[in-house]
C-alpha positions, 0 to 999 in steps of 0.5 A: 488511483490510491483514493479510487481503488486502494484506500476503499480497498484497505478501509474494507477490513477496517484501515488505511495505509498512508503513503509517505514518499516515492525516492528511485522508485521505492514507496513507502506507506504505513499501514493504520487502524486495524490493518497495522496488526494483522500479521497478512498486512505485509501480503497485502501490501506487496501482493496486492497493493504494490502489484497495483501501484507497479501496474499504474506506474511501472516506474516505482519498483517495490512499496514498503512498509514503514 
């Protein structure tokens, strides 16, 4: 679902989020390339992105940046 739906997602406005762990239901990504700048980046991690991980897989409770 992250290399289907989100990553070609992100890489529409020219960058990636790399996930890096899942400890007790809390996820972390870092956002690259242009997207680390914007400051609507936050939004759509947690509006988008983190509403769609929690969909998949009800057990991740929130998505942080890092």
């Amino acid at each position: 679902m992250i290399e289907e739906e989100i990553r070609p997602a992100v890489a529409m406005d020219g960058g990636r989020h790399h996930f890096r762990r899942l400890r007790e239901g809390d996820c972390q990504s870092a956002p690259a390339g242009r997207v680390q700048r914007l400051p609507s980046s936050i939004m759509t991690l947690k509006m988008g992105i983190e509403r769609r991980l929690k969909e998949e897989f009800p057990e991740i409770v929130s998505v942080e940046a890092v």
